[in-house]
Backbone bond lengths (Angstrom), bond angles and torsions (degrees), N, CA, C in turn:
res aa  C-N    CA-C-N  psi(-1)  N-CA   C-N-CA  omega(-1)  CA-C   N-CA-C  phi
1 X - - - 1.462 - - 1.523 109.69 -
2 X 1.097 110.16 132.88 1.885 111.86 179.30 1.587 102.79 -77.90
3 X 1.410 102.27 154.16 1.739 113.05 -163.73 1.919 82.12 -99.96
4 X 0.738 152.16 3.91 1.155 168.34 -129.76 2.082 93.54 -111.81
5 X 1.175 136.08 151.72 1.215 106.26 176.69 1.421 122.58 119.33
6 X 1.505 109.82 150.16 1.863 120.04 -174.46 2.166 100.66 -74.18
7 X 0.964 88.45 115.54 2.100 79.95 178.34 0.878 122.60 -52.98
8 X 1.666 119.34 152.42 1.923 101.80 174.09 1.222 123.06 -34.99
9 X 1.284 117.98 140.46 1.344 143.38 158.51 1.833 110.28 73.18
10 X 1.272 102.24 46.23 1.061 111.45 174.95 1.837 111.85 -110.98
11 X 0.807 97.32 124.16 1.496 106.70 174.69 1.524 122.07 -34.93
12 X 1.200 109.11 116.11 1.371 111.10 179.50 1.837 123.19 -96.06
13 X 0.896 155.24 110.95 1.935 146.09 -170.08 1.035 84.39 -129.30
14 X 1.903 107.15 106.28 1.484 118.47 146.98 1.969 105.84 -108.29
15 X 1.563 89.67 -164.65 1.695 87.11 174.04 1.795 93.39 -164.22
16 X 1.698 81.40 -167.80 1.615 99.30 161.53 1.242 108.42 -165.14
17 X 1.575 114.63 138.68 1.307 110.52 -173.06 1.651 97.24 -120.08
18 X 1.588 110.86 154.83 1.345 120.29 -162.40 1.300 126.28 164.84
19 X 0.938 118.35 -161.50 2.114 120.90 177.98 1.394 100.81 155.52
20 X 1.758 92.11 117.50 0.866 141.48 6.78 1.622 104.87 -99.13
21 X 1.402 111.47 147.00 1.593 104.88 -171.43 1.828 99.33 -135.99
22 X 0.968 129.84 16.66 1.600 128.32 -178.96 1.338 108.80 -85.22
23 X 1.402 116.18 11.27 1.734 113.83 -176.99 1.361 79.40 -109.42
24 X 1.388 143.71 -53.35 1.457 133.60 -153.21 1.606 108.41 -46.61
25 X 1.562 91.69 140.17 1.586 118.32 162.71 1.451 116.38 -76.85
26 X 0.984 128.20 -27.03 1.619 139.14 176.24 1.206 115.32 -14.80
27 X 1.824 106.57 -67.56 1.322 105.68 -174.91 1.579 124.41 -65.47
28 X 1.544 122.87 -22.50 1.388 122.45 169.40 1.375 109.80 -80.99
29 X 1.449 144.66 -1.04 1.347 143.67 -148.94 1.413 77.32 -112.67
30 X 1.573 116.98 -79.96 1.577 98.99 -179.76 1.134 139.01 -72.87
31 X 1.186 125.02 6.69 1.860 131.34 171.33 1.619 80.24 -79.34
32 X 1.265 119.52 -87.80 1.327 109.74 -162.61 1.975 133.69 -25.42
33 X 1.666 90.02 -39.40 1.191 103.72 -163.40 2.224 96.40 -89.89
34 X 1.250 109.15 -1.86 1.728 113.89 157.37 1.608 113.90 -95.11
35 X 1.046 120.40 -37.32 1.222 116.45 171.80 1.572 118.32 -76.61
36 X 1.580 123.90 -2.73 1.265 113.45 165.28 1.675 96.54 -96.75
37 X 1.194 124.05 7.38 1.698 104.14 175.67 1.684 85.38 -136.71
38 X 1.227 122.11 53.98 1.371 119.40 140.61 1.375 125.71 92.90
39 X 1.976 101.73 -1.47 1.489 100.73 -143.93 1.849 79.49 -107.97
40 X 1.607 98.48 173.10 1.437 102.05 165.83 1.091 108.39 -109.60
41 X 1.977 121.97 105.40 1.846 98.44 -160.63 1.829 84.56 -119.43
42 X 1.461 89.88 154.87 1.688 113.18 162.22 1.143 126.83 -109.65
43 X 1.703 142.67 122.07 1.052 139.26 -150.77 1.706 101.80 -118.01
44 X 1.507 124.15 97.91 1.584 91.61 -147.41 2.236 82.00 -119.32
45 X 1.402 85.97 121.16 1.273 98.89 151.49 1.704 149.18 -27.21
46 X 0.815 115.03 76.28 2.009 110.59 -174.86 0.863 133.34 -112.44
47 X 1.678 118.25 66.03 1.580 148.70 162.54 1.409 108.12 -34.55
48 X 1.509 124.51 102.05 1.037 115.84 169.73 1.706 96.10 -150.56
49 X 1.519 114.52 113.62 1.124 107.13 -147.06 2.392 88.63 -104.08
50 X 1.161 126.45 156.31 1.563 124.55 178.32 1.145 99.08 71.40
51 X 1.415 137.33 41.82 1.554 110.39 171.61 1.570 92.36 -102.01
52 X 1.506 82.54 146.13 1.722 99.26 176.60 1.801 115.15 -82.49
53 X 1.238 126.24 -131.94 1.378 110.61 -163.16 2.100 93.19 -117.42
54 X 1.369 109.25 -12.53 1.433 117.34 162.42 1.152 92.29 -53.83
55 X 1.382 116.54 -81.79 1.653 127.75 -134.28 1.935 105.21 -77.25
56 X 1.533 110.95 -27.88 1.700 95.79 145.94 0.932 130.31 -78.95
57 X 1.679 128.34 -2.42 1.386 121.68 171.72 2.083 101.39 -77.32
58 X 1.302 112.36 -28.19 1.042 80.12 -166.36 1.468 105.80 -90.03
59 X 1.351 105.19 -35.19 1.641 96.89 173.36 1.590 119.44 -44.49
60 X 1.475 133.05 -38.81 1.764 138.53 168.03 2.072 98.51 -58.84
61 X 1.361 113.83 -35.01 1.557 95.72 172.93 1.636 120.94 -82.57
62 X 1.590 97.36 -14.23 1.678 100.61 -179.81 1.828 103.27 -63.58
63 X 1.623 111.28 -35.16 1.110 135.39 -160.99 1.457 91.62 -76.89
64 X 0.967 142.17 -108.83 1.921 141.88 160.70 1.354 96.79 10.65
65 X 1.516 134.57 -43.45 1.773 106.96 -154.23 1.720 93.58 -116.06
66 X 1.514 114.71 -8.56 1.670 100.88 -157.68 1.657 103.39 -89.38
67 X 1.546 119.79 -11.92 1.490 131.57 -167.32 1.361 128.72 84.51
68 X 1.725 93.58 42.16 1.756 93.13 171.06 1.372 107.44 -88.29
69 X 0.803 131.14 173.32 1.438 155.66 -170.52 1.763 94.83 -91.11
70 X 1.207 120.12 -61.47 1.353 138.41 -179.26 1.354 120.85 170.89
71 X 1.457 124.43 167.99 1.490 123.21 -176.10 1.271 116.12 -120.96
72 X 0.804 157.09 141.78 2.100 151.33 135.09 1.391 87.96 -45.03
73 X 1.204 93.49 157.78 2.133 138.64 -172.27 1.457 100.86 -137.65
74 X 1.191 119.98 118.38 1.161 130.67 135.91 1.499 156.39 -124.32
75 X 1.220 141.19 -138.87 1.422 119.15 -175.05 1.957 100.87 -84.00
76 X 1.627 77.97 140.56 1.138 153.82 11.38 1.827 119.33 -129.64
77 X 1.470 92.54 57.06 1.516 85.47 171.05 1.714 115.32 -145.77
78 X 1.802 100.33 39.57 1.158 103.69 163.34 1.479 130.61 -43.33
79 X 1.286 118.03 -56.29 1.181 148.05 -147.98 2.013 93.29 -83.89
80 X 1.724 107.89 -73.80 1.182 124.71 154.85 1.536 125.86 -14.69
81 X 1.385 125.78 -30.42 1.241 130.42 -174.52 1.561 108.43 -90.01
82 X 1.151 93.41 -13.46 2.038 101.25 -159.63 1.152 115.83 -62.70
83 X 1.807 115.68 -46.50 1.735 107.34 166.90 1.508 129.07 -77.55
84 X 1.357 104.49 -11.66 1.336 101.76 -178.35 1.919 107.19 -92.64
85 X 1.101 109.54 31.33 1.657 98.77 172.30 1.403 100.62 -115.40
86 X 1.842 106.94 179.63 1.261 104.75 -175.77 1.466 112.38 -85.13
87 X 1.202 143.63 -51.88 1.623 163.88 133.89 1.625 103.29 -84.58
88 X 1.863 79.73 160.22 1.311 117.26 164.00 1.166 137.19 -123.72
89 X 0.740 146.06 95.20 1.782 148.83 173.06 1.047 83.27 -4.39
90 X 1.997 125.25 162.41 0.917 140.03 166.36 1.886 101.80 -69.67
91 X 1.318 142.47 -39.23 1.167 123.61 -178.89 1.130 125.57 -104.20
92 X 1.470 114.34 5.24 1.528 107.60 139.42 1.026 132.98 -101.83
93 X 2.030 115.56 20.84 1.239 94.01 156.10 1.917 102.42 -105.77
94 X 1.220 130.90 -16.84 1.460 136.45 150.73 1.886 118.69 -4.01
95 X 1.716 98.13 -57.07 1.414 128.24 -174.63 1.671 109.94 -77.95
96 X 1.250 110.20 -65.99 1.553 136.99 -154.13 1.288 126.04 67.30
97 X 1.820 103.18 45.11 1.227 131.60 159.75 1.275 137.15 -116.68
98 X 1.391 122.38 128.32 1.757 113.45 -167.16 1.634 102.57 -127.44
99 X 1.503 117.69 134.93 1.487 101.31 171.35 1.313 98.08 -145.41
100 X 1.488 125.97 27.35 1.132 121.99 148.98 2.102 107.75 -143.42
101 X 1.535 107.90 140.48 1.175 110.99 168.43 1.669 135.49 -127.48
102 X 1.097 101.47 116.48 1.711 118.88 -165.90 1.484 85.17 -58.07
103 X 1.523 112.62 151.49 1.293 149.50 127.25 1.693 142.64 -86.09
104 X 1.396 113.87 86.62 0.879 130.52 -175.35 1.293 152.81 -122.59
105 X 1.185 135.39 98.62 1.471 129.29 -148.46 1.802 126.59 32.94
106 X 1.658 85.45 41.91 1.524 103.06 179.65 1.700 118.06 77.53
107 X 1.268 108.59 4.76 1.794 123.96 162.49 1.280 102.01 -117.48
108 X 1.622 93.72 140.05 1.201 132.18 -172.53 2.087 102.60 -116.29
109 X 1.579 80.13 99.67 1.510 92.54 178.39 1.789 108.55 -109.45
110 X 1.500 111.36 122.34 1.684 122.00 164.61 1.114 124.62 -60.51
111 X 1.347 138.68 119.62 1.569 147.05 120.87 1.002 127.91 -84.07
112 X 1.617 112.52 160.78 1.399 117.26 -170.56 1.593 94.47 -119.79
113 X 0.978 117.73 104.35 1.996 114.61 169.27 1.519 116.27 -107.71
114 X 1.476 108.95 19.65 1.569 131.33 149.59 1.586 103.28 -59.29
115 X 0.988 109.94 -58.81 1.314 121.70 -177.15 1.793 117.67 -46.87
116 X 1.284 97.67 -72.35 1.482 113.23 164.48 1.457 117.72 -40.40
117 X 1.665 115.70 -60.29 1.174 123.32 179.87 1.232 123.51 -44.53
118 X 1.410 105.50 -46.42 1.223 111.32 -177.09 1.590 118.25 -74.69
119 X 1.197 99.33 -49.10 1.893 106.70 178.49 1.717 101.16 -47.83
120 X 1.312 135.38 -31.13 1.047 118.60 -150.14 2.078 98.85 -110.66
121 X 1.536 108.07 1.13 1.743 136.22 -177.54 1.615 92.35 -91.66
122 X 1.406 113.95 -57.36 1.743 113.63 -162.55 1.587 108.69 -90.74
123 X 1.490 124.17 -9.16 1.618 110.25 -173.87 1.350 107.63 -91.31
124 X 1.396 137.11 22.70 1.315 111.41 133.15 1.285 134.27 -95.67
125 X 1.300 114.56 7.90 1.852 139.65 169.67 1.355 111.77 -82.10
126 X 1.634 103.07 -37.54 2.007 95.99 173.39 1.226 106.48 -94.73
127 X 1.880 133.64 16.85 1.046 107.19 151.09 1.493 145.95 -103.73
128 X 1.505 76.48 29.43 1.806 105.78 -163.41 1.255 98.92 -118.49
129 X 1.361 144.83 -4.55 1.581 138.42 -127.64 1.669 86.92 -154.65
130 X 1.666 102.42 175.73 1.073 110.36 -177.98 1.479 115.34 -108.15
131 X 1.311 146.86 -166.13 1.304 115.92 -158.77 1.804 94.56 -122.45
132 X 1.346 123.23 87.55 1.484 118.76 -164.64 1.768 73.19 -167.46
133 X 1.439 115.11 124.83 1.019 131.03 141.86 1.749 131.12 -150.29
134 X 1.499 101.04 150.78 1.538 109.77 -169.53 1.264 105.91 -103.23
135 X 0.942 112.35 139.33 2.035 123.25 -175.03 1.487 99.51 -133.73
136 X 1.617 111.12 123.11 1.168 102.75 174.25 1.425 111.85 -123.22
137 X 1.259 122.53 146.49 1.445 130.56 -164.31 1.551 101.07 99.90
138 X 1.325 117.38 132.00 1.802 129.89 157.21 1.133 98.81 -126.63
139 X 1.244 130.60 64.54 1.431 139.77 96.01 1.675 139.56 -0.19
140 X 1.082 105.42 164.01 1.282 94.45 138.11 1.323 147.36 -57.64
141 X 1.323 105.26 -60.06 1.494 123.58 -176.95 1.979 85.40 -82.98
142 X 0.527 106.93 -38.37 1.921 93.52 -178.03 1.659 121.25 -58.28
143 X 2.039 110.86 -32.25 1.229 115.86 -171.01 2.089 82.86 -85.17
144 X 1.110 104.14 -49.35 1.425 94.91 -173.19 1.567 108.19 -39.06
145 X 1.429 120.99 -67.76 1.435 128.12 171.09 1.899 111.00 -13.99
146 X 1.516 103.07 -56.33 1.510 113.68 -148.67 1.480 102.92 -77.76
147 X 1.395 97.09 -43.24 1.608 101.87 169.80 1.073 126.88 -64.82
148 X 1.636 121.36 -27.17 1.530 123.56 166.13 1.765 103.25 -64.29
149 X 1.018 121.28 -29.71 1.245 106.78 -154.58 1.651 87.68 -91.06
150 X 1.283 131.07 -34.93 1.147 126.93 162.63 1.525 126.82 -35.54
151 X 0.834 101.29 -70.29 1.701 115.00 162.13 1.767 127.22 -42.72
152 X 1.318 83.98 -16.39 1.818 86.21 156.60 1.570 128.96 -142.46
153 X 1.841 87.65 52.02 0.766 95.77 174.68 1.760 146.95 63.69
154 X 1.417 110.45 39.34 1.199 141.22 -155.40 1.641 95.30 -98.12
155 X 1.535 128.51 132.33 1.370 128.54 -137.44 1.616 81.65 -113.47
156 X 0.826 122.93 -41.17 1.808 138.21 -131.56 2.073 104.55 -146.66
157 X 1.530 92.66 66.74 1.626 84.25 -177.45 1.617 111.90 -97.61
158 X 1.140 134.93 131.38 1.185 132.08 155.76 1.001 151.49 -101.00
159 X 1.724 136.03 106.71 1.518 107.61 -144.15 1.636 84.90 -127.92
160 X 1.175 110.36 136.57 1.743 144.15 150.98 1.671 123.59 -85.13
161 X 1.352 127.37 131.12 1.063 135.06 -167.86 1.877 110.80 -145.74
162 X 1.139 144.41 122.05 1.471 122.55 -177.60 1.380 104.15 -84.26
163 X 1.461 131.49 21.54 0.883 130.43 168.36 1.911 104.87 -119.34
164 X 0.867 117.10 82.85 1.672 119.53 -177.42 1.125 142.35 -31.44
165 X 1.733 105.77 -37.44 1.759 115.66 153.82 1.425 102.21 -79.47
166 X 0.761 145.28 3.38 1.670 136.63 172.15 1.902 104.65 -67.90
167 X 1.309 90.16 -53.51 1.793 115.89 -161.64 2.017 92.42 -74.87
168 X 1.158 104.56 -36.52 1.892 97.04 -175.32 1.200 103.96 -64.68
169 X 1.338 113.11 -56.06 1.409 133.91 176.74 1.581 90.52 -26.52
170 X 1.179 94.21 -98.01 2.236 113.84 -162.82 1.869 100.64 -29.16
171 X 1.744 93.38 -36.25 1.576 87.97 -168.81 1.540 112.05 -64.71
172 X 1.314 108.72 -60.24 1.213 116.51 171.83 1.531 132.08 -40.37
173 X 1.835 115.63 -36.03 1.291 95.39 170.85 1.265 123.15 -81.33
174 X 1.632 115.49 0.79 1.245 113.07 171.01 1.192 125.61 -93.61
175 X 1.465 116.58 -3.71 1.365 118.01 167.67 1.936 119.92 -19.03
176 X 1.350 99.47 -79.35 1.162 127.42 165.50 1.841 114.27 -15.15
177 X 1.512 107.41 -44.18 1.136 102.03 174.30 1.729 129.92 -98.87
178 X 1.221 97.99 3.79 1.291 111.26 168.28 1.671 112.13 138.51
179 X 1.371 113.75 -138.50 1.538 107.73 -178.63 1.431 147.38 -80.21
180 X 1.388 99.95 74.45 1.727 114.20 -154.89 1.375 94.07 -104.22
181 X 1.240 120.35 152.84 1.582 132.80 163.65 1.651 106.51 176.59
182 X 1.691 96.34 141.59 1.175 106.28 164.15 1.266 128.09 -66.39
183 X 1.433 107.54 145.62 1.441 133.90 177.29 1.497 127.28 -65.36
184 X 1.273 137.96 111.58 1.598 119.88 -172.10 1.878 103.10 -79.01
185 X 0.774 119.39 -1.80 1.423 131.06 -173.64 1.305 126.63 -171.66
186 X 1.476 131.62 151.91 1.332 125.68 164.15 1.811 118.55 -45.79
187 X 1.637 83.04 -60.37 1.524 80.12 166.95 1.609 128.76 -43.64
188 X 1.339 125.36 -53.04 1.298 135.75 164.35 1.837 112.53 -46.97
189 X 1.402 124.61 -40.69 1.314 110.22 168.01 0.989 130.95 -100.76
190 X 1.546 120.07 35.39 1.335 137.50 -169.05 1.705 97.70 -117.01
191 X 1.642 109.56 -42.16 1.430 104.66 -158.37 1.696 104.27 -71.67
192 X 1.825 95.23 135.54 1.324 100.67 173.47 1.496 97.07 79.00
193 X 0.768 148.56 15.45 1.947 147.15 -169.52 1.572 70.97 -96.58
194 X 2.132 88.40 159.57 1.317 105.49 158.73 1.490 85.91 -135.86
195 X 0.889 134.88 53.99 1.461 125.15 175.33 1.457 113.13 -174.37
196 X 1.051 138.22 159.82 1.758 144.02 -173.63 1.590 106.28 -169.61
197 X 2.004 99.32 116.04 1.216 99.12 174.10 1.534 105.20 -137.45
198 X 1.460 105.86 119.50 1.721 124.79 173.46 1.271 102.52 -75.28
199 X 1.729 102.41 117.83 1.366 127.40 155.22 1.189 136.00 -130.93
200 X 1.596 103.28 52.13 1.271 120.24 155.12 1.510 114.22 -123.84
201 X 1.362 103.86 -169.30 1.581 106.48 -174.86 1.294 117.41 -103.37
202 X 1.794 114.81 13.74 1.640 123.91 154.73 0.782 108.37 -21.99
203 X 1.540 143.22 145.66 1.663 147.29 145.04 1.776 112.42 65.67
204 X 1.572 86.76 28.28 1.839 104.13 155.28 1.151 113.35 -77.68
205 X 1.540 135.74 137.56 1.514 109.20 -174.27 2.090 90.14 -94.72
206 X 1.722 97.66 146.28 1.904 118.38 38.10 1.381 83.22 -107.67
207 X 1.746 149.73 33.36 0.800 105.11 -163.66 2.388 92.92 -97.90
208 X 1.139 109.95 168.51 1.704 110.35 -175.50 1.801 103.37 -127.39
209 X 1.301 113.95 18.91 1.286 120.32 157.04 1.746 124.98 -39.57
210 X 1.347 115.12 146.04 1.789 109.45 153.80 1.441 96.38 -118.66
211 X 1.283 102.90 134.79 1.960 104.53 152.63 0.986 118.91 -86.41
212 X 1.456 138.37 41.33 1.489 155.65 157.91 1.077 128.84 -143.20
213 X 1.226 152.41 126.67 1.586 145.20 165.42 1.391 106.88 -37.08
214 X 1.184 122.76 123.73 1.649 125.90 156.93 1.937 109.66 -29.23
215 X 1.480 106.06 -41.49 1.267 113.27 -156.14 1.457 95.79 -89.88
216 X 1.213 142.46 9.32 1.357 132.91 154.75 1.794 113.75 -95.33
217 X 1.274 102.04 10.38 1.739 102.22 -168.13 1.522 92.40 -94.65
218 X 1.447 123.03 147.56 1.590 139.59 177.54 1.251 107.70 -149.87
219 X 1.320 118.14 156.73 1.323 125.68 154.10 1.016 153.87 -20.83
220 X 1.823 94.25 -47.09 1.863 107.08 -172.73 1.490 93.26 -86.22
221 X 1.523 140.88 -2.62 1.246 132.70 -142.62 2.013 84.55 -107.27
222 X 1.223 111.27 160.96 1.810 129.94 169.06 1.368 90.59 -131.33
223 X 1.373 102.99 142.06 1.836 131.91 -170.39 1.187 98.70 -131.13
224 X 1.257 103.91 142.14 1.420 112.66 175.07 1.353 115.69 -142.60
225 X 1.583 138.89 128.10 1.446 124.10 171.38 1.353 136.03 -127.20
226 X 1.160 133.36 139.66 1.553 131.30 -133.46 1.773 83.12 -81.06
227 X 1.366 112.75 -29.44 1.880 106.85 -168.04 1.002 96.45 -76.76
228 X 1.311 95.11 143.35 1.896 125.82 172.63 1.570 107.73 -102.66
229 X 1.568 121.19 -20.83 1.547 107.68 -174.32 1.443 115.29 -123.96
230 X 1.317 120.33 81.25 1.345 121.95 44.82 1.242 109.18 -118.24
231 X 1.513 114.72 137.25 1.696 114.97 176.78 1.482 125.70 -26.99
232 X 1.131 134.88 -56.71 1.509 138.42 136.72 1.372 114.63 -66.25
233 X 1.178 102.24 104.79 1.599 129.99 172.46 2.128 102.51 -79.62
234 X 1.401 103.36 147.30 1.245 92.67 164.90 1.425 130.30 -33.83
235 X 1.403 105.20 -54.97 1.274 124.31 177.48 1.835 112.62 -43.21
236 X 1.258 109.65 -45.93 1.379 114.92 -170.88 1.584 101.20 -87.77
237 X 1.219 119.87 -21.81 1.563 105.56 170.24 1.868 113.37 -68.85
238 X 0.938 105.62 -51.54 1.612 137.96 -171.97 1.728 85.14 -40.06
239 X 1.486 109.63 -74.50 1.307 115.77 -175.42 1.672 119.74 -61.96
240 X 1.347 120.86 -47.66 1.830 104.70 164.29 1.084 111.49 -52.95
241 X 1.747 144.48 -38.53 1.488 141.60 165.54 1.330 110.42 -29.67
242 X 1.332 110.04 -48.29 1.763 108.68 -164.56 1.634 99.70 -109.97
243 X 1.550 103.40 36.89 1.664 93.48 164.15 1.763 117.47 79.05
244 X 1.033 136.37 -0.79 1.461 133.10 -175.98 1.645 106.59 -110.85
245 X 1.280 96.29 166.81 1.776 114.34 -153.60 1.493 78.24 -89.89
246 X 1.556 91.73 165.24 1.886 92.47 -173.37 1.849 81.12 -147.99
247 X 1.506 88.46 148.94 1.673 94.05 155.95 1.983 113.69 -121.60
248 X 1.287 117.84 130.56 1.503 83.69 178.15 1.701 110.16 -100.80
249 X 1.016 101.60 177.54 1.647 100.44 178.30 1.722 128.87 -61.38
250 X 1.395 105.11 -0.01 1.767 102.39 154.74 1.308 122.95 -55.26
251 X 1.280 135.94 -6.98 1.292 116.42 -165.73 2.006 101.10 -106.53
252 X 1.191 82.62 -29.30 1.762 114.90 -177.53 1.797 105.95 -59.07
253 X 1.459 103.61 -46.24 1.410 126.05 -171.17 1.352 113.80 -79.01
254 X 1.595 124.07 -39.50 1.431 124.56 158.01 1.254 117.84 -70.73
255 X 1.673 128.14 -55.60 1.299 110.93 -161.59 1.481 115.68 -74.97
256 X 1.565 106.03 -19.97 1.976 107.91 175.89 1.756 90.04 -56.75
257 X 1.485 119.68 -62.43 1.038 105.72 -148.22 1.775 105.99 -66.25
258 X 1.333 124.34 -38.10 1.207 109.92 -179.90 1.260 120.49 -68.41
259 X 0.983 145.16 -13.26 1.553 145.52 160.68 2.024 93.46 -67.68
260 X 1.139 119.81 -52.58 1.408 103.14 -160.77 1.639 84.94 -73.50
261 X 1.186 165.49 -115.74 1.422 149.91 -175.25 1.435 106.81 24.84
262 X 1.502 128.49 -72.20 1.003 117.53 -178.29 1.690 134.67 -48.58
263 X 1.531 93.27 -37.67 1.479 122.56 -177.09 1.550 98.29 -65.29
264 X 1.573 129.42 -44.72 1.493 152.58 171.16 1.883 93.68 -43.28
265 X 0.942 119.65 -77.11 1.208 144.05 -143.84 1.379 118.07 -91.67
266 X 1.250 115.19 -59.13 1.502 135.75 -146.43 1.333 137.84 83.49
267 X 1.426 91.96 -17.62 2.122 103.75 170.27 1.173 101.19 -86.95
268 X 1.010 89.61 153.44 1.970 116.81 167.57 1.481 114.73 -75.97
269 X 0.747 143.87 115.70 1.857 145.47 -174.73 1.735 92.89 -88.42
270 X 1.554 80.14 154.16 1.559 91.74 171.19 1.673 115.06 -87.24
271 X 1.413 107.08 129.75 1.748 107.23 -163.51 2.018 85.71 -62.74
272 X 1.278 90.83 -58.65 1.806 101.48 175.57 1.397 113.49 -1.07
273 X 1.556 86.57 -87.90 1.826 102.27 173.74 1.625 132.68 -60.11
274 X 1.206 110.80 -13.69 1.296 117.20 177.50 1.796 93.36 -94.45
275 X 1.315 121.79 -63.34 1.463 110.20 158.86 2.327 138.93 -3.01
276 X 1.355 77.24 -64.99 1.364 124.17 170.38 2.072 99.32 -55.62
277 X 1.345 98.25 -65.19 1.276 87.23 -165.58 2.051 101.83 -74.72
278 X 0.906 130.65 -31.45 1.299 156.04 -164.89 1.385 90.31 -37.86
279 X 2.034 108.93 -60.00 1.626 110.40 -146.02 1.298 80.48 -95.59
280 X 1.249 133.81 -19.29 1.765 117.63 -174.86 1.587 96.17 -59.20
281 X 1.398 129.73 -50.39 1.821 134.21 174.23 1.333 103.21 -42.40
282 X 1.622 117.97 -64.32 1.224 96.75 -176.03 1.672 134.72 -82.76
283 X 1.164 116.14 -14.51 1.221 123.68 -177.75 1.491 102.42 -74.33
284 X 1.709 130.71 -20.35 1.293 125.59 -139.95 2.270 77.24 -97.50
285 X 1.761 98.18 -40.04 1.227 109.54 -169.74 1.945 120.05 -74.73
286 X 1.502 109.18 -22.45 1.240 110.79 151.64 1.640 130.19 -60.11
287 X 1.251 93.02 -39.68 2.243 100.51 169.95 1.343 92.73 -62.98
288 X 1.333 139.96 -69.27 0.847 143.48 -160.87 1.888 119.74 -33.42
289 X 1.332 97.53 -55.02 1.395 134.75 -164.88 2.101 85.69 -81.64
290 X 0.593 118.16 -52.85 1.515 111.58 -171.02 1.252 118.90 -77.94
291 X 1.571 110.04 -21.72 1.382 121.55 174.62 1.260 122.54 -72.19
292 X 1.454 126.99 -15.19 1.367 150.06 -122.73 1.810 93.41 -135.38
């Protein structure tokens, strides 16, 4: 554990800003994961769905003067947050994605621990797999995806977007790191793939979308999806049907968040306990959902 850090029992004010955000686990992942190292933390929610680049400026100054520590960003204003901070980490400014923001001597500096999270959720899948993967969405959470997968070295990346300058874009800044290029089609970044990773918010509930045809899913292929609600996403049912390894977005959802905690804090959280609190959200929200 780094000595680095708020002392026991010091008050912790994190957040997350976003829309729609009332499904997130966040706030029990990190309360839990401050109260196992002593702290008293608050994880406070900030649903504010159409704000333009005013109305996140003022919500990021509410953040600077009210005494958070820092917040996570998510869809859809990863991207959106990027000019209005003070710094950037070197890889969120690489991307021009931020989904977590430090508080610090009154600057507000961006990271991306999408990135991290994820690289450290999918590398035991690329060490089983072949090195060809398709990422669809350049997104936020999609450039985060591409760059993780970049970063370990991924030979054969393919990224798809239904928006086309989205996908040149992502391709292009990854040029630099090796074999990135856009996709003219799903179909086109599927062929020959041994890997598939959804990074959009398809098959978020309520929404029951796939961002893939059932009929491109096989066996030899591993799926992976950035959504956590519901843990099996269409997408991930579709694909165990036809035999392929799946990852769902729990693993994605703890380790972003415990790296951004750390980044909050300076301690290391227990993945364990943040784990722990994760499936109590979802298991509590599946009864829920079935009861209904």
């Amino acid at each position: 554990m780094s000595k680095r850090g708020p002392a026991a029992s010091k008050k912790l004010l994190t957040g997350l800003i976003g829309a729609p955000i009332a499904h997130s686990a966040s706030p029990a992942m990190h309360e839990r994961a401050a109260e196992a190292l002593g702290l008293r933390g608050h994880y406070q929610l900030i649903e504010v769905a159409g704000a333009d680049a005013t109305g996140l400026s003022m919500m990021l100054e509410g953040v600077r003067r009210l005494g958070f520590a820092g917040v996570n960003v998510t869809f859809p204003y990863k991207e959106a947050v990027v000019p209005l901070l003070d710094a950037l980490a070197p890889g969120a400014a690489a991307m021009g994605a931020v989904n977590t923001v430090v508080v610090k001597d009154g600057r507000l500096t961006g990271h991306n621990t999408d990135t991290t999270g994820f690289a450290r959720a999918v590398a035991p899948l690329l060490a089983q797999s072949g090195n060809a993967v398709a990422v669809i969405g350049a997104g936020g959470v999609g450039k985060a995806i591409a760059f993780a997968l970049a970063s370990l070295d991924v030979a054969d990346l393919r990224i798809f977007d239904s928006e086309t300058a989205r996908a040149e874009k992502l391709a292009a800044l990854l040029a630099k790191q090796g074999g990135a290029r856009m996709a003219a089609s799903i179909e086109d970044a599927l062929e020959g793939a041994s890997g598939l990773v959804n990074g959009t918010p398809v098959g978020m509930l309520p929404n029951r979308g796939m961002p893939v045809p059932a009929a491109l899913l096989h066996d030899k292929l591993w799926v992976a999806d950035a959504v956590y609600s519901p843990l099996i996403t269409p997408l991930l049912a579709a694909a165990q049907a036809k035999g392929a390894r799946i990852m769902t977005g729990r693993e994605l959802a703890i380790y972003q968040a415990a790296d951004a905690f750390e980044l909050f804090t300076g301690l290391a959280p227990s993945t364990e306990v943040m784990g722990e609190a994760f499936d109590e959200v979802m298991a509590a929200r599946s009864s829920a959902y079935h009861a209904a």
